[in-house]
C-alpha angles and dihedrals in degrees: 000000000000120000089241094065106039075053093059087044093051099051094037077058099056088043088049086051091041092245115150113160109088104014102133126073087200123095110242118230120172113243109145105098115185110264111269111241116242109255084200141357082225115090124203093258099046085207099069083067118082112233120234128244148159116273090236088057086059092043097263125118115236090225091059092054087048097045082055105042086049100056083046097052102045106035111103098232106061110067088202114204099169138350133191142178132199134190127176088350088309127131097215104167125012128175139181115196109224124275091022096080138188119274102043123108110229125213107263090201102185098001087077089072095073081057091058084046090062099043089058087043083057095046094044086060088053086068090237100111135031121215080230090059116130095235080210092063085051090064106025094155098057125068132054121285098234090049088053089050102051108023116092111239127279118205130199086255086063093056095045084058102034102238099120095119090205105149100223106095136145109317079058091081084070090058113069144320098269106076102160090051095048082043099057092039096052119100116270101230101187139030107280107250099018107084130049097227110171100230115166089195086062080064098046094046085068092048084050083049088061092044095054094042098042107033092227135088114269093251090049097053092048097047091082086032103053104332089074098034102054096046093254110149108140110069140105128211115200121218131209126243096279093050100255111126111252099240104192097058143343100091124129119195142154120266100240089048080058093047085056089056090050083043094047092049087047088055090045099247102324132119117189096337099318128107099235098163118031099272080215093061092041093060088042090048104058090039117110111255108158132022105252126207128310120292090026137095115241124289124239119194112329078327130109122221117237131214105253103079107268099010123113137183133212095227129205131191115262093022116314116137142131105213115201123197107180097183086066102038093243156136133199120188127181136177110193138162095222122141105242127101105203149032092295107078149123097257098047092045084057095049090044093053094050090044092024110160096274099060127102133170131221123254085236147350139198107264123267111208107177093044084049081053101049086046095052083048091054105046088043093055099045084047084058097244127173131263120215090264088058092247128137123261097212094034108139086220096058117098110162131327092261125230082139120147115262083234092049136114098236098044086058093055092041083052091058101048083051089063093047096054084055088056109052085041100063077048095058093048089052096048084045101053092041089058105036102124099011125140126193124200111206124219097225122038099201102108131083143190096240105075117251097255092045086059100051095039085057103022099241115141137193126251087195140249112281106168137358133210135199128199128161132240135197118207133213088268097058091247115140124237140177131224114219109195119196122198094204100168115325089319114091109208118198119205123181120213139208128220105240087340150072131270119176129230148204098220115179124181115181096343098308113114125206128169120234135174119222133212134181130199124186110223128159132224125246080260080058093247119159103264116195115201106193122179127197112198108202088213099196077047141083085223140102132190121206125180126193106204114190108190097202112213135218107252091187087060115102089209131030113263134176112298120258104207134029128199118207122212101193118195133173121202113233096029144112098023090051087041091048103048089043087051095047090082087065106033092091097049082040088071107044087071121113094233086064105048085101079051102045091039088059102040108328113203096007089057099047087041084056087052108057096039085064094053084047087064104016110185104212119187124205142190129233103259095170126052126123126213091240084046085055094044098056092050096043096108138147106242133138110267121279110255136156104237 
């Protein structure tokens, strides 16, 4: 067994055990900085930036964009962040699902990799690599002695079409700090060349190639090259231990710098007149060369074919992805939180019925104001922008702006929700106040802020949550909020959330900082027990967090008191169904451990399957700690029980 996998097992095992300290067998360096926030949306060279326009001036019409935006938006397997179309080098229709919002940068995953592409067709230009190069003469002092004698050759072409077959893939980047040696010493399982096998440290290895020609990590060789050029000036690229950027994910960019590398393909290479990319290797690069998997269209060079004849995608897990018709003059780009991993998904099938191969635009059309108009309505709404009356868009709460007739239909069901809002208001006081100054130990510390697949893409594990603390807040708008204080380690991390609606944070764990929106619901159990959904939105990610708390009461109590146990139901989205189909790979060697013959005698795979998924979404139960007789005092109080309904 690979050291990669014994790696995975070993650290499935300690999850499963709810250890946390220790985990990795990488060494953690910082790298995540928070998103710096745009100055202007101007840049320096107004031309780097795409004009805006109506659909019907590009030859769409706007109904068709908001016939589209809308089954995106609204379709419950998409999980849509931000969304944006291009004809001609126009931005016609644009959208930012709240509470997803303009000027953050958002993770690319996968895309990234038609970026490295580029870098090694630049270099290639440069006359200082050759697409027939043994990657294993590159690099002729790394490797083991016996490996170099007895493996077939893999060239740099392998590894732009992903048919390297070199075994270290993926789950490798749990295993050390030394991923291009483990790299050039692992089996070669199929004929270089032969077989399409989806490898991100293919990936990587060219970005270690540029490296080793160049002397320079790969983002910094291309930000003279492409970053510059193109106006991109907001992005991070994460490396990996050993400094070399990771090249087949980690990079976090805006979503219009990604629509001016979709715009930039689509011109072959060239940005405002000049040839910043080899026509020659763009065109190579988005021409089929190996059948991909099934369900897909064929891959380039670190390029995906697309559907429409001629047209390709850089394509990112969950949903990021820059799409690039050329027949029509467009780009599409998307950032999403789904949970598929390739070309056959929910979100792209939407976006090909409504482009399928048939379908051509016109070059204009007469303008359309009132279907502009309902466009505009729609991506606003969907971006939670305010009315005139300062009131949400997308609040659960909203029904309609009023002006009904007392008598009406519709007054008397706004009436009632207004009733209902009262309610759950006085509900939410009441929760508040009872837990103002409360602290609650958990009995198991295995579980962290940061989602499962976020720890192990940066790195960045958990040291588990041993306490949690709630105090309330009032704002400037008298609004009431509650603080909800994590000891996660020996870091205590503070989020503020908002009732039925977002607040954004500043969260850091271990000197990386995200951004995330919280928002709180009150809800009740079928005992009738206060239930808190709180969802954390990692807003640069493709991750959410959501957290049931069930505050259990005391039925022998006359009056309702603060709760003296909680019990935490943790989830992650995406989350098991993405975790479980990338472990499946494993399971079977999982099992053929020695640590899980127990495991493999009473169930085998299903048991281990059952396993994981509960340390996928772990529920954790805690006790009350920290309560003062004054504090007890003062929430002490008579009131009808706390339901959701």
């Amino acid at each position: 067994m690979a050291k990669e996998q014994l790696a995975v097992i070993e650290m499935v095992t300690n999850m499963i055990l709810g250890k946390t300290g220790g985990i990795s067998k990488v060494d953690f360096v910082p790298q995540k900085i928070r998103c710096p926030e745009p100055q202007s949306i101007v840049y320096e060279n107004p031309g780097q930036t795409f004009p805006r326009n109506t659909p019907e001036s590009q030859g769409i019409h706007s109904e068709h964009l908001r016939n589209l935006v809308e089954e995106l938006a609204y379709s419950p397997d998409t999980d849509m962040h931000h969304f944006m179309v291009l004809r001609h080098g126009n931005v016609i229709c644009e959208t930012d699902f709240a509470p997803y919002r303009k000027g953050i940068w958002h993770i690319t995953h996968s895309m990234c990799k038609s970026i490295t592409g580029m870098a090694a067709g630049l270099l290639i230009d440069e006359g200082k690599l050759d697409l027939s190069e043994n990657i294993y003469k590159i690099f002729h002092d790394k490797g083991s002695t016996w490996a170099k004698i007895f493996r077939p050759e893999v060239t740099v072409e392998n590894l732009m079409t992903m048919t390297s077959g070199v075994t270290f893939n993926e789950s490798g980047i749990v295993s050390g700090n030394d991923w291009l040696e483990s790299y050039l010493n692992a089996p070669v399982s199929e004929k270089p060349g032969t077989k399409f096998q989806y490898n991100s440290l293919n990936s990587y290895v060219l970005s270690a190639i540029i490296t080793e020609r160049t002397g320079m990590p790969m983002d910094e060789y291309l930000k003279p090259r492409l970053f510059e050029p193109l106006g991109i000036t907001d992005y991070l690229w994460e490396k990996c231990p050993r400094g070399i950027t990771k090249g087949g994910w980690g990079l976090f960019m805006h979503t219009e710098d990604m629509a001016k590398l979709g715009q930039l393909y689509l011109n072959k290479g060239k940005w405002n007149g000049k040839q910043i990319i080899p026509e020659s290797w763009a065109e190579a690069s988005v021409t089929k060369k190996v059948d991909s998997i099934e369900g897909t269209y064929g891959y380039g060079y670190q390029l995906w074919m697309e559907e429409r004849p001629g047209s390709f995608e850089y394509n990112g897990m969950l949903g990021q992805n820059v799409l690039i018709y050329p027949d029509v003059d467009m780009v599409i780009v998307t950032n999403a939180g789904n949970e598929e991993l390739f070309q056959d998904n929910v979100m792209l099938n939407i976006i090909r019925k409504y482009f399928p191969v048939d379908w051509m635009p016109k070059e204009t059309l007469p303008e359309n104001p009132i279907a502009y108009a309902k466009l505009q309505e729609l991506t606003e709404r969907l971006a939670g922008k305010r009315l005139k009356n300062d009131q949400y868009y997308n609040s659960p709460l909203i029904i309609g702006k009023g002006g009904w007739k007392k008598n009406s239909s519709k007054y008397r069901v706004r009436e009632r929700q207004t009733e209902i809002e009262k309610v759950q208001n006085q509900q939410i006081h009441l929760l508040t106040d009872l837990l103002d100054g409360t602290c609650y130990e958990m009995e198991q510390a295995s579980v962290g802020l940061f989602p499962l697949v976020m720890q192990v893409m940066h790195n960045n594990m958990t040291d588990g949550i041993s306490k949690i603390n709630f105090y309330k807040r009032r704002t400037k708008e008298l609004q009431q909020t509650l603080i909800l204080c994590f000891q996660e380690g020996e870091e205590s991390i503070e989020l503020e959330m908002g009732w039925n609606q977002y607040i954004e944070n500043k969260l850091s764990i271990h000197g990386e900082t995200y951004l995330v929106a919280v928002k709180g619901e009150l809800s009740s159990d079928v005992d009738d027990n206060p239930v808190l959904k709180v969802e954390i939105v990692y807003l640069e990610e493709a991750m959410r967090r959501k957290l049931y708390v069930t505050f259990v009461k005391d039925t022998s109590a006359s009056k309702l008191i603060t709760p003296e146990y909680i019990e935490i139901k943790w989830y992650e989205s995406p989350g098991k169904v993405l975790i479980m189909e990338g472990m499946e790979s494993i399971t079977t060697e999982v099992t053929k451990h020695p640590i899980y013959s127990r495991i493999r005698e009473n169930g085998g795979i299903d048991l281990l399957h059952r396993l994981m998924e509960q340390t996928i979404e772990p529920v954790i139960k805690g006790r009350i700690i920290d309560s003062s007789e004054e504090a007890q005092q003062d929430t002490e109080v008579q009131h009808p029980e706390i339901s959701g309904d």
